[in-house]
N, CA, C and O atoms as CSV, one atom per row, in Angstrom:
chain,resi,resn,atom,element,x,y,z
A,1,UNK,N,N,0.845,-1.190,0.000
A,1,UNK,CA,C,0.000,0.000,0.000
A,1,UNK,C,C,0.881,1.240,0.000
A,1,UNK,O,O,1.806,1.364,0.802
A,2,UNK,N,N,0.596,2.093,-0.854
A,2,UNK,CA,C,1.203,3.238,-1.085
A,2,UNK,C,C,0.846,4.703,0.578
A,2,UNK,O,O,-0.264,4.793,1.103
A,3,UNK,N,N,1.847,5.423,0.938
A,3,UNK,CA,C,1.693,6.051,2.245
A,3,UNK,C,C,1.384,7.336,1.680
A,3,UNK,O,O,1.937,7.574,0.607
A,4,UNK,N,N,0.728,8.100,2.092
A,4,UNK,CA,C,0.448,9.157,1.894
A,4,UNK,C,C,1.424,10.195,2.412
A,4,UNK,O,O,1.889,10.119,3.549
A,5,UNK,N,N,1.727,11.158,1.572
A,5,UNK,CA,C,2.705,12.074,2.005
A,5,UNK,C,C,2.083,13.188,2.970
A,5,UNK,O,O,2.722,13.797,3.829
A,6,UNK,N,N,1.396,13.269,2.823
A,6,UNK,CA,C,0.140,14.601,3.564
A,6,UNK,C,C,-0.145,14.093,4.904
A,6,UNK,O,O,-0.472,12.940,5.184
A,7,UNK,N,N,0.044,15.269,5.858
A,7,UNK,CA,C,-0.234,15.091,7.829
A,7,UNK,C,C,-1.464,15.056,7.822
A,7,UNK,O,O,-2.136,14.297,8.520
A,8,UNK,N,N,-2.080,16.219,6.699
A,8,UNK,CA,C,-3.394,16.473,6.986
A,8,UNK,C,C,-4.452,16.558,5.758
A,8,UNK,O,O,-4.346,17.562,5.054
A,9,UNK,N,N,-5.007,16.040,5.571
A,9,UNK,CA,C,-6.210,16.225,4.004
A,9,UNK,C,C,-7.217,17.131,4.187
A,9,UNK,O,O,-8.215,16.975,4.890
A,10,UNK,N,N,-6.938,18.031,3.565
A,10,UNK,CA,C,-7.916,19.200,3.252
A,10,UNK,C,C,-9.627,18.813,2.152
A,10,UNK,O,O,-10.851,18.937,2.107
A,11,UNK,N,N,-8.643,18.395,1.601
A,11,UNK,CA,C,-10.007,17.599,0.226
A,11,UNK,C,C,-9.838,16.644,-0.632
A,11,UNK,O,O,-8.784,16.484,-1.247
A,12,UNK,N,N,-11.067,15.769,-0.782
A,12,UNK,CA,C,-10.683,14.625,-1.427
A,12,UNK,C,C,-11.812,14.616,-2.529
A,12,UNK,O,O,-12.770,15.360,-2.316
A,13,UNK,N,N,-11.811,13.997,-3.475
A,13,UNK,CA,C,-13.116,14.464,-4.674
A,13,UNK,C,C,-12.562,12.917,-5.576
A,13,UNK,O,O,-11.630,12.233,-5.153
A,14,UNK,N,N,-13.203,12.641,-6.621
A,14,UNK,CA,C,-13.055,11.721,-7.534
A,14,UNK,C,C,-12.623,12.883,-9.004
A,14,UNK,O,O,-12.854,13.999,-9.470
A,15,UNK,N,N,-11.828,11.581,-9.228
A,15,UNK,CA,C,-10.603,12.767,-10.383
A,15,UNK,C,C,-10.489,11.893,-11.617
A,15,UNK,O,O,-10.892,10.735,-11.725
A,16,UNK,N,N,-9.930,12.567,-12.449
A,16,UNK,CA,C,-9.650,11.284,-13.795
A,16,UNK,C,C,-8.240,12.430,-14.138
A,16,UNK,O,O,-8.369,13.609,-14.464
A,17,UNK,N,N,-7.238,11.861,-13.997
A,17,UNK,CA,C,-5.727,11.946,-15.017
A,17,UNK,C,C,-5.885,11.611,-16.251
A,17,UNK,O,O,-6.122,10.456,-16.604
A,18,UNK,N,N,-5.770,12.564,-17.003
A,18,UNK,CA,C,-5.508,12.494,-18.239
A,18,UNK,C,C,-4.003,12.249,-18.934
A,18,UNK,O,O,-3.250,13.162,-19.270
A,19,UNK,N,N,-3.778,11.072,-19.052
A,19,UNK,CA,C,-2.463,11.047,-19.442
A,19,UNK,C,C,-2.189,9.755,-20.921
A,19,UNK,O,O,-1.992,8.541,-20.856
A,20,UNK,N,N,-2.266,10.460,-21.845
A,20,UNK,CA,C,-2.475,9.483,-23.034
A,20,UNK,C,C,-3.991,8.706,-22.869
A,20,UNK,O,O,-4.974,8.867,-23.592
A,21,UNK,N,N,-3.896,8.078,-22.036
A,21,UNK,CA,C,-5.652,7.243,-21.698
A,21,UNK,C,C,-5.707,8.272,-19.780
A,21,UNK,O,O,-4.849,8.654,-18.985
A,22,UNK,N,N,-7.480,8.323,-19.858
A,22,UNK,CA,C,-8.149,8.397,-18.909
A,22,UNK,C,C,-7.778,7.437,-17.524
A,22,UNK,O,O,-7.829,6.209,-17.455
A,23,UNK,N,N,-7.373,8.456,-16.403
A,23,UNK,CA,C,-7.200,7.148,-15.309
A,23,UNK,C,C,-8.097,7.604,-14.330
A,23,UNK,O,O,-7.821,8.694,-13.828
A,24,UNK,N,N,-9.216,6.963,-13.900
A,24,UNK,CA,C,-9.874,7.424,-12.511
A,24,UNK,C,C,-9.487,6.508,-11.222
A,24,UNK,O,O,-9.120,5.345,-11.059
A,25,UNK,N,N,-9.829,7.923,-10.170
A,25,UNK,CA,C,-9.326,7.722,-9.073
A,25,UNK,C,C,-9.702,8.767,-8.321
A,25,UNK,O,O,-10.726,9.343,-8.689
A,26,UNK,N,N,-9.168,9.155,-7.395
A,26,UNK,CA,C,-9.124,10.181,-6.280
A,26,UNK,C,C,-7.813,10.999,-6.199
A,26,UNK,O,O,-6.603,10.804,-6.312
A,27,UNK,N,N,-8.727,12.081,-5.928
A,27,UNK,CA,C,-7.659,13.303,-5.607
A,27,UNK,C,C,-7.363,13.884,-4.223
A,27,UNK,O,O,-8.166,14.661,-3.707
A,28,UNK,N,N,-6.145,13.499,-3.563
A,28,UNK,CA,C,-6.664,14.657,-2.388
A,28,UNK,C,C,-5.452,15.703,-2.317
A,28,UNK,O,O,-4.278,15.600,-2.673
A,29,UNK,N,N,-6.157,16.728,-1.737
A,29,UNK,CA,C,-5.023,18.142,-1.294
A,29,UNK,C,C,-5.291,17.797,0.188
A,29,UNK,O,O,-6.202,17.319,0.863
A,30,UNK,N,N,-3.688,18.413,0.402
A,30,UNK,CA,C,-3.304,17.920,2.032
A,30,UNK,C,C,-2.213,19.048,2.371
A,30,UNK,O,O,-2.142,19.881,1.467
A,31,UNK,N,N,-1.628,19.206,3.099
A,31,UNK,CA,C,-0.559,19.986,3.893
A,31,UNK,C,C,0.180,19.878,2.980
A,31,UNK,O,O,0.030,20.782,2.159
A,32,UNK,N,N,1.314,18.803,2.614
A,32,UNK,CA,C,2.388,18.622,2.049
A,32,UNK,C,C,2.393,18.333,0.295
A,32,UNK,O,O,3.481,18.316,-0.281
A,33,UNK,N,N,0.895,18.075,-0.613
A,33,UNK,CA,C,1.082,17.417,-1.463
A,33,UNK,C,C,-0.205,17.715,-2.133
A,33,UNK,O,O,-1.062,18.151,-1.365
A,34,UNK,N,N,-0.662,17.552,-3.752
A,34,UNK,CA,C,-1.327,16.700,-4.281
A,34,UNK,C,C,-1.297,15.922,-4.702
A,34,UNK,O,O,-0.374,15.777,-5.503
A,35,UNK,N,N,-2.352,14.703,-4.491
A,35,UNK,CA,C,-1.938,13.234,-4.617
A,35,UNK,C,C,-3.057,12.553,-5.315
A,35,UNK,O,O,-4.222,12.899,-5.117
A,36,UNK,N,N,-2.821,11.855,-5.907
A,36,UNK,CA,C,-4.001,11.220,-7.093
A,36,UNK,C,C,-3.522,9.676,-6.510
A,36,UNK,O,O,-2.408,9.364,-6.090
A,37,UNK,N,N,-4.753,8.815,-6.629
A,37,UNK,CA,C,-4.568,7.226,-6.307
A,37,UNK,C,C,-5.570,6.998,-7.459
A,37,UNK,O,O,-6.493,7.799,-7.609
A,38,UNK,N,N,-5.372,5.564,-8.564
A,38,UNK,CA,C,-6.062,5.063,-9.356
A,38,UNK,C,C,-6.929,4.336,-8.079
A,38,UNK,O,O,-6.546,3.911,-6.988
A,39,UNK,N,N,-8.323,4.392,-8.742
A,39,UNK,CA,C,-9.007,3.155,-8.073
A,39,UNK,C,C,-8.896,1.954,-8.064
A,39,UNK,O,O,-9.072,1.315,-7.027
A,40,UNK,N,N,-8.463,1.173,-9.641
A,40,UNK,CA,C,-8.062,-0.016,-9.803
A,40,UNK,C,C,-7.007,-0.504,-9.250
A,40,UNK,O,O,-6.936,-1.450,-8.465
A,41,UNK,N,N,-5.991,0.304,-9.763
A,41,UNK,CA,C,-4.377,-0.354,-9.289
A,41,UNK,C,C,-3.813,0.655,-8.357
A,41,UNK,O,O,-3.796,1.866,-8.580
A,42,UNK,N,N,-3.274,-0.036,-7.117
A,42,UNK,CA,C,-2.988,0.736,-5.994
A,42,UNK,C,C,-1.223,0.938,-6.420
A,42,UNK,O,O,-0.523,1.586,-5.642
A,43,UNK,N,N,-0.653,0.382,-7.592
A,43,UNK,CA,C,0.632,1.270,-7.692
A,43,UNK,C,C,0.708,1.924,-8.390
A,43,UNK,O,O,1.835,2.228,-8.782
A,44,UNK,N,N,-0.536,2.575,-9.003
A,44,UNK,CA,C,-0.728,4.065,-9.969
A,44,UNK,C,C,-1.181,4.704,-9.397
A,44,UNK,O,O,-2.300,4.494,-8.930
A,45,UNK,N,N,-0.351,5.987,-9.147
A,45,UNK,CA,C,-0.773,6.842,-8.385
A,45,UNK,C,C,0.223,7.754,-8.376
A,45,UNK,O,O,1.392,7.415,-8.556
A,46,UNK,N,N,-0.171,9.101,-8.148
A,46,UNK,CA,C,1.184,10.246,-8.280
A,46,UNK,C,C,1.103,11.590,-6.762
A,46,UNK,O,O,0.193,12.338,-6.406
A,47,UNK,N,N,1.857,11.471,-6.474
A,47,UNK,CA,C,2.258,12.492,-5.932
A,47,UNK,C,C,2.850,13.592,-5.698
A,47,UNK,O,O,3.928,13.421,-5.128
A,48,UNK,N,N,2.551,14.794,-5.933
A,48,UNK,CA,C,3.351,16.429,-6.467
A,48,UNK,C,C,3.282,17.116,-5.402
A,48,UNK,O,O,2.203,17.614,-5.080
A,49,UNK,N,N,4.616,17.317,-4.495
A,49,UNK,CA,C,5.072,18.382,-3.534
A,49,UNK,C,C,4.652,19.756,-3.963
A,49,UNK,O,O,4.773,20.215,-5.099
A,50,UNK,N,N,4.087,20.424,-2.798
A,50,UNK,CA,C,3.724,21.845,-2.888
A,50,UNK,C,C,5.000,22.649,-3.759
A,50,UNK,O,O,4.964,23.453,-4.690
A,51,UNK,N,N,6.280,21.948,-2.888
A,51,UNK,CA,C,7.612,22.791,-3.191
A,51,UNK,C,C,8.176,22.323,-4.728
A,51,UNK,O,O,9.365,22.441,-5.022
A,52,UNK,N,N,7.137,21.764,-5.689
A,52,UNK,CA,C,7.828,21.281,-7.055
A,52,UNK,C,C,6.886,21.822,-7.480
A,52,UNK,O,O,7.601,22.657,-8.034
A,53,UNK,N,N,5.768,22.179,-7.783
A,53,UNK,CA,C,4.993,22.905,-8.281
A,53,UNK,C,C,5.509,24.574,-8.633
A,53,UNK,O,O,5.791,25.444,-7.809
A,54,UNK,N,N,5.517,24.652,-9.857
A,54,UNK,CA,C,5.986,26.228,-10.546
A,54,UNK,C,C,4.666,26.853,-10.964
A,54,UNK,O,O,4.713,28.083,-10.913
A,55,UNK,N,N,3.421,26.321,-11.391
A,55,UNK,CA,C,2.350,26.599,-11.960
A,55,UNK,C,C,0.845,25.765,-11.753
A,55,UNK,O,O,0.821,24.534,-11.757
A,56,UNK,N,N,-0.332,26.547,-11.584
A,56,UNK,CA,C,-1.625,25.426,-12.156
A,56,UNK,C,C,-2.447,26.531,-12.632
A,56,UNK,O,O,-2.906,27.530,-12.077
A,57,UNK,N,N,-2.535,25.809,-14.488
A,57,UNK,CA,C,-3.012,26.594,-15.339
A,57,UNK,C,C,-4.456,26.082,-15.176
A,57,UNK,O,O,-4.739,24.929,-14.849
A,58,UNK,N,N,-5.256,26.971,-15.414
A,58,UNK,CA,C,-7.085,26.276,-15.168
A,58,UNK,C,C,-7.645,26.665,-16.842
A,58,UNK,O,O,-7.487,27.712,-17.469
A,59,UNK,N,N,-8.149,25.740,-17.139
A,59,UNK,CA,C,-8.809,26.207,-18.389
A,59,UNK,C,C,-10.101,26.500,-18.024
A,59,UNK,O,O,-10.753,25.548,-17.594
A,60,UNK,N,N,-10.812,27.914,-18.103
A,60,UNK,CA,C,-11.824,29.009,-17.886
A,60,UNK,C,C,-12.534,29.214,-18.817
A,60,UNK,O,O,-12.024,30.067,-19.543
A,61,UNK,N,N,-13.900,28.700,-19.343
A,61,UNK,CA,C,-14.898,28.924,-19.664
A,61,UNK,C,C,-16.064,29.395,-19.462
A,61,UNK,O,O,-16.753,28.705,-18.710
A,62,UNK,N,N,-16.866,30.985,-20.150
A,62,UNK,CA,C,-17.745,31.374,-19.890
A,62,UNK,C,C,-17.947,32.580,-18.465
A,62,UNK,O,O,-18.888,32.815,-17.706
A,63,UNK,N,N,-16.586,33.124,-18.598
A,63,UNK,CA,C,-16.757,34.047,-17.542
A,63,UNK,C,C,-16.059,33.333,-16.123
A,63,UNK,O,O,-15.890,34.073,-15.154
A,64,UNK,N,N,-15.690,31.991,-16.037
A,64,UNK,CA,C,-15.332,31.109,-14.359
A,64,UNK,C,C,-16.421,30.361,-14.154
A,64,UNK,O,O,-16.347,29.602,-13.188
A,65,UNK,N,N,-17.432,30.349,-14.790
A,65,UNK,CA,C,-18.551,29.579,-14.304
A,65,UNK,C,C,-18.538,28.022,-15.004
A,65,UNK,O,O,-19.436,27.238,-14.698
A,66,UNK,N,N,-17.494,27.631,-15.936
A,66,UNK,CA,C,-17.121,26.288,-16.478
A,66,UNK,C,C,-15.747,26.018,-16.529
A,66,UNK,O,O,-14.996,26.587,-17.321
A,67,UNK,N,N,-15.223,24.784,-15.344
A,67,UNK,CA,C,-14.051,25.065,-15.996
A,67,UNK,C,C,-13.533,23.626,-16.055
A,67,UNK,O,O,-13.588,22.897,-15.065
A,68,UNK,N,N,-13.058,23.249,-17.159
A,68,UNK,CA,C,-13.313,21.692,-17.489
A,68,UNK,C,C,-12.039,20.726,-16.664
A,68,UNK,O,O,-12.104,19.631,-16.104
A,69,UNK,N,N,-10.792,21.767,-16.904
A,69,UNK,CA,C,-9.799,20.629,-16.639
A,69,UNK,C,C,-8.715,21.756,-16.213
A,69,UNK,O,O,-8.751,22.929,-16.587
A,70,UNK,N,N,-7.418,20.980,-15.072
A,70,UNK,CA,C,-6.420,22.225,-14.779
A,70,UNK,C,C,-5.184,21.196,-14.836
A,70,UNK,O,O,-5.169,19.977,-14.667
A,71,UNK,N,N,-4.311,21.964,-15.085
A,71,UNK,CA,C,-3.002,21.676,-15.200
A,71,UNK,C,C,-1.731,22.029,-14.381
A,71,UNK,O,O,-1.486,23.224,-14.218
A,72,UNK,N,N,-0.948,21.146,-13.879
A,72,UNK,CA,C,0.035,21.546,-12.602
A,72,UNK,C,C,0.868,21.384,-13.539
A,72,UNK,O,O,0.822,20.538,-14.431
A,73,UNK,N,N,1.779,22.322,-13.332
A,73,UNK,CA,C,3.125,22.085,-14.254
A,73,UNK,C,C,4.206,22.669,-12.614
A,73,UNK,O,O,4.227,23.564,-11.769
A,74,UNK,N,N,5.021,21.284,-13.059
A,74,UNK,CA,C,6.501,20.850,-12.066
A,74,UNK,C,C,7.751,21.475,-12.480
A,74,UNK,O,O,8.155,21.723,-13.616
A,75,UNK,N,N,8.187,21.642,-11.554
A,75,UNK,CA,C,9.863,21.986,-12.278
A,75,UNK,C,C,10.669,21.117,-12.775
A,75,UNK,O,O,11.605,21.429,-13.512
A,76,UNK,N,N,10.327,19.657,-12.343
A,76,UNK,CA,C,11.362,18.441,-13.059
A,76,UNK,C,C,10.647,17.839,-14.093
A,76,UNK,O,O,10.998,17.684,-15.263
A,77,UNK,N,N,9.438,17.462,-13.454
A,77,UNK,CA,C,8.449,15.968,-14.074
A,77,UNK,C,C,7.429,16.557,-15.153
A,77,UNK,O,O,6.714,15.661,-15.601
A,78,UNK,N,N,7.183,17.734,-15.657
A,78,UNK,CA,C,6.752,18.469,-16.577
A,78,UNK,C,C,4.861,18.641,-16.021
A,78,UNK,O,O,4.566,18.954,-14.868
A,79,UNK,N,N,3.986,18.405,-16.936
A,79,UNK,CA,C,2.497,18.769,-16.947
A,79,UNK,C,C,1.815,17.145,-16.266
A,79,UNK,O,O,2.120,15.990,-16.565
A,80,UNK,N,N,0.802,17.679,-15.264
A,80,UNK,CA,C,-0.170,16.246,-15.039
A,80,UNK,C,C,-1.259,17.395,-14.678
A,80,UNK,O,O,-1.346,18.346,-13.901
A,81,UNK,N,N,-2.500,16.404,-16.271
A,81,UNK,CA,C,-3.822,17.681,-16.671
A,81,UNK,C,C,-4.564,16.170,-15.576
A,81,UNK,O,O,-4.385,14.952,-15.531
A,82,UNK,N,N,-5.377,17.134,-14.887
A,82,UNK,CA,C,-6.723,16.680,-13.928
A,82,UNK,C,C,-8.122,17.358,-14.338
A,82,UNK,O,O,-8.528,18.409,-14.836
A,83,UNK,N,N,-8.430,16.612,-14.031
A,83,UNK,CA,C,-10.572,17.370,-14.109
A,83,UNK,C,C,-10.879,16.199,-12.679
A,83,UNK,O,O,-10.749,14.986,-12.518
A,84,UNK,N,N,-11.301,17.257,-11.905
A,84,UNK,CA,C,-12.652,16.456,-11.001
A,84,UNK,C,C,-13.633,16.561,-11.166
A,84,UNK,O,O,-13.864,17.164,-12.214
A,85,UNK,N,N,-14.841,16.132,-10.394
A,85,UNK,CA,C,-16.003,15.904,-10.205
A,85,UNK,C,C,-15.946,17.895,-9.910
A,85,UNK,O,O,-16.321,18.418,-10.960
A,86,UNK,N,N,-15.677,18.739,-9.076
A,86,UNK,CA,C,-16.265,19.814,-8.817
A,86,UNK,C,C,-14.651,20.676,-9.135
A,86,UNK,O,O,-14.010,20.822,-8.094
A,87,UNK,N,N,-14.262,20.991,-9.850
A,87,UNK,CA,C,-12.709,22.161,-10.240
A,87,UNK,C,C,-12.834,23.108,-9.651
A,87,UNK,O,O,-11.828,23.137,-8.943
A,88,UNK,N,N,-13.302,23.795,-9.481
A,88,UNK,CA,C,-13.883,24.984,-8.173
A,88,UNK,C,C,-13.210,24.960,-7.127
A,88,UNK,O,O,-12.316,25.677,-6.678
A,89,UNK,N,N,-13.930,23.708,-6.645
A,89,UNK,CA,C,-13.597,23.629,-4.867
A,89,UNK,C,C,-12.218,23.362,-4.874
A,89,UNK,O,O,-11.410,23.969,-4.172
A,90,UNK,N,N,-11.843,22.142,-5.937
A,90,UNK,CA,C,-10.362,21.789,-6.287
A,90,UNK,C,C,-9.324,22.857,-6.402
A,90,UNK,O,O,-8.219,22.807,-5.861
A,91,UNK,N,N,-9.714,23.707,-7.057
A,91,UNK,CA,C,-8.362,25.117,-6.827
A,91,UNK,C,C,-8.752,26.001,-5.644
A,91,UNK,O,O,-7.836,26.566,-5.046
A,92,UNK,N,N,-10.132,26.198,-5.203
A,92,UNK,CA,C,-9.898,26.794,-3.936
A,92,UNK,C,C,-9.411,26.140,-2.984
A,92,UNK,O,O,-8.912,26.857,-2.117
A,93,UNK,N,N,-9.334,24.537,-2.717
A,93,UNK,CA,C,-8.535,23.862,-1.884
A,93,UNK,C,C,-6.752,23.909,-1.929
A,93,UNK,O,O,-5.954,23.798,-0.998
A,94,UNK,N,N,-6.474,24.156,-3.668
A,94,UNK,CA,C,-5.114,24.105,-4.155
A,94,UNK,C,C,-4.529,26.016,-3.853
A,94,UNK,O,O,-3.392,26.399,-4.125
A,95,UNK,N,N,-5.420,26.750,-3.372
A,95,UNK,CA,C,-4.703,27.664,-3.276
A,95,UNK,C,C,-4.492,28.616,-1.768
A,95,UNK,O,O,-4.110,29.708,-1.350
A,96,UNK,N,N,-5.064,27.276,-1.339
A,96,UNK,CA,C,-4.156,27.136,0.467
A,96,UNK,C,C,-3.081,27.073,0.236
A,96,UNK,O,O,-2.549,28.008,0.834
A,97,UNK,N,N,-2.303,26.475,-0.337
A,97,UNK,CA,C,-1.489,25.611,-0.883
A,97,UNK,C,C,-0.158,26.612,-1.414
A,97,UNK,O,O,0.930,26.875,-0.902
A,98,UNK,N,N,-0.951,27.099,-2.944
A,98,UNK,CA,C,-0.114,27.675,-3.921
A,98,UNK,C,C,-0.231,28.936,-3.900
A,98,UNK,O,O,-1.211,29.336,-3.270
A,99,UNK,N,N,0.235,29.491,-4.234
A,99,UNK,CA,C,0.641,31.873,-3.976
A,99,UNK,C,C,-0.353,31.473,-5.321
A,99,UNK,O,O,-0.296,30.605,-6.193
A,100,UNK,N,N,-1.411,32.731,-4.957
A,100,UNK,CA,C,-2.047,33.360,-6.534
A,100,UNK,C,C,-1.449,33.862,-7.799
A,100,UNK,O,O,-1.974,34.036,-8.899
A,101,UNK,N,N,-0.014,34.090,-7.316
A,101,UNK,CA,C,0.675,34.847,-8.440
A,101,UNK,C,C,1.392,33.461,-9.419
A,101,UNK,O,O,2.096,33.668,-10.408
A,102,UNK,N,N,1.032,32.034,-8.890
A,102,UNK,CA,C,1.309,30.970,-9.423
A,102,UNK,C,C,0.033,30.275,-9.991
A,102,UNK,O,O,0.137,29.182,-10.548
A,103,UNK,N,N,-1.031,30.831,-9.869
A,103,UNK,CA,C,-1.943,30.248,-10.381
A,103,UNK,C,C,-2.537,31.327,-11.952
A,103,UNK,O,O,-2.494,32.556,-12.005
A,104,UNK,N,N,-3.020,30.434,-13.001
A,104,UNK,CA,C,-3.271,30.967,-13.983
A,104,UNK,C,C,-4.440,30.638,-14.795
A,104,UNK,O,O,-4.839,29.503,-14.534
A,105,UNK,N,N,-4.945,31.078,-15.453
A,105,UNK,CA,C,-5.561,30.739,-16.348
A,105,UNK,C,C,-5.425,30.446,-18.058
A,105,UNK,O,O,-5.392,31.563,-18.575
A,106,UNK,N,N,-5.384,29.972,-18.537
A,106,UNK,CA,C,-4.773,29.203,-19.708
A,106,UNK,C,C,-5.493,29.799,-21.382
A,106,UNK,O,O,-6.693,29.601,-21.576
A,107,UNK,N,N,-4.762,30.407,-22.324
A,107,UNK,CA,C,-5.256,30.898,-22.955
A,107,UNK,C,C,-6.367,30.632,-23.817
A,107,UNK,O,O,-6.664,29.517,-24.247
A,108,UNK,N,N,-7.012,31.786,-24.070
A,108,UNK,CA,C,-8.376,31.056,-25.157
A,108,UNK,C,C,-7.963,31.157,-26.522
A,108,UNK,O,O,-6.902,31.647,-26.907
A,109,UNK,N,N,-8.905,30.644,-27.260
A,109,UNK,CA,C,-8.635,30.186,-28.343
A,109,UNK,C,C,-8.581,31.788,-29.828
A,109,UNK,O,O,-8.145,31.662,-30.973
A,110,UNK,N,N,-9.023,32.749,-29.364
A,110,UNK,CA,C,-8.089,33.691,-30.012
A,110,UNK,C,C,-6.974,34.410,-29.626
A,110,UNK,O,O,-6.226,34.878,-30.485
A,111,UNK,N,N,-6.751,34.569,-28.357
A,111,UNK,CA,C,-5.109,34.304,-27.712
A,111,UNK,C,C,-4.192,33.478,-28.248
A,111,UNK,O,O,-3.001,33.701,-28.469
A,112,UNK,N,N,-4.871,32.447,-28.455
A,112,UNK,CA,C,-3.399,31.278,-29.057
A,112,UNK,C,C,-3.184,31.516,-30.105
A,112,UNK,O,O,-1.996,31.367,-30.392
A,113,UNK,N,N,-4.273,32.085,-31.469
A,113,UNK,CA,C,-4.338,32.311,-32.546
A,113,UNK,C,C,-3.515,33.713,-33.095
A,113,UNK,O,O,-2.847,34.004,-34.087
A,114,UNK,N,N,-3.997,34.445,-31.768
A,114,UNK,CA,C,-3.217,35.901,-32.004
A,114,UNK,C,C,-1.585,35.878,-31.770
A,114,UNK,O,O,-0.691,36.516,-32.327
A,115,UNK,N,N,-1.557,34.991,-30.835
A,115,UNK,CA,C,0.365,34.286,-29.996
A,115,UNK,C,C,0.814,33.785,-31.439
A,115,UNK,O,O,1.816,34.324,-31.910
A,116,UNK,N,N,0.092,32.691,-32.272
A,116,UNK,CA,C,0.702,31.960,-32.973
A,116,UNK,C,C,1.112,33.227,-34.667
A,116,UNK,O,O,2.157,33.336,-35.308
A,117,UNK,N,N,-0.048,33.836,-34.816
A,117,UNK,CA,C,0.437,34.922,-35.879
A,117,UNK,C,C,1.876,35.695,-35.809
A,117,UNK,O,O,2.751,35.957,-36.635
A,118,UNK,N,N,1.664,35.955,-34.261
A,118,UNK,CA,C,2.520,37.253,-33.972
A,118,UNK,C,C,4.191,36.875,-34.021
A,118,UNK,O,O,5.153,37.540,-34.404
A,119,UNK,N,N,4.067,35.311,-33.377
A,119,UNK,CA,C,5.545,34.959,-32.758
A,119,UNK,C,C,5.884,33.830,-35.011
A,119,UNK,O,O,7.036,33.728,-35.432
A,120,UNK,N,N,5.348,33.582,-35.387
A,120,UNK,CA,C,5.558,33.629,-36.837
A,120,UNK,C,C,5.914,34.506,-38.164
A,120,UNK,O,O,5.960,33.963,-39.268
């Protein structure tokens, strides 16, 4: 059985990792960590220190009132994209956690269009 790095769990929700294929499981934010456990297999599972975290980009739809899926980007281990059951509560739990000036929102789709003209 895998140990949890976290003293204390703030929130736990049902999650799906997106990583090449769909993995569901659980998410929890805790003191020290976010931590994802597959439901099926108890040695899939990831764990990301507060102190390796550089970024979590949220993709924002409709004003904040939809927001489908967010992204932690690490300083070593690169991007792990999540969606829970409620993303909301999930970054207001993650920003006990993380400084606001590390949290972002992820560009829309004439932003990327206008980025991709400009830097071409």
């Amino acid at each position: 059985m895998v140990e949890s790095s976290n003293n204390k769990v703030d929130f736990t929700t049902n999650a799906t990792w997106f990583r090449g294929i769909s993995t569901y499981g659980k998410a929890m934010i805790g003191n020290k960590a976010f931590e994802f456990y597959n439901d099926r297999n108890i040695s899939d599972y990831v764990q990301i220190p507060w102190t390796e975290v550089t970024y979590i980009v949220a993709d924002v739809h409709f004003g904040g009132r939809y927001i489908p899926r967010f992204e932690i980007r690490t300083k070593v281990n690169g991007k792990f994209i999540f969606s829970t059951r409620n993303n909301k509560k999930t970054l207001r739990a993650i920003r006990n956690y993380v400084p606001a000036d590390r949290m972002r929102q992820a560009l829309g789709l004439w932003q990327k269009i206008r980025q991709r003209l400009i830097h071409n």
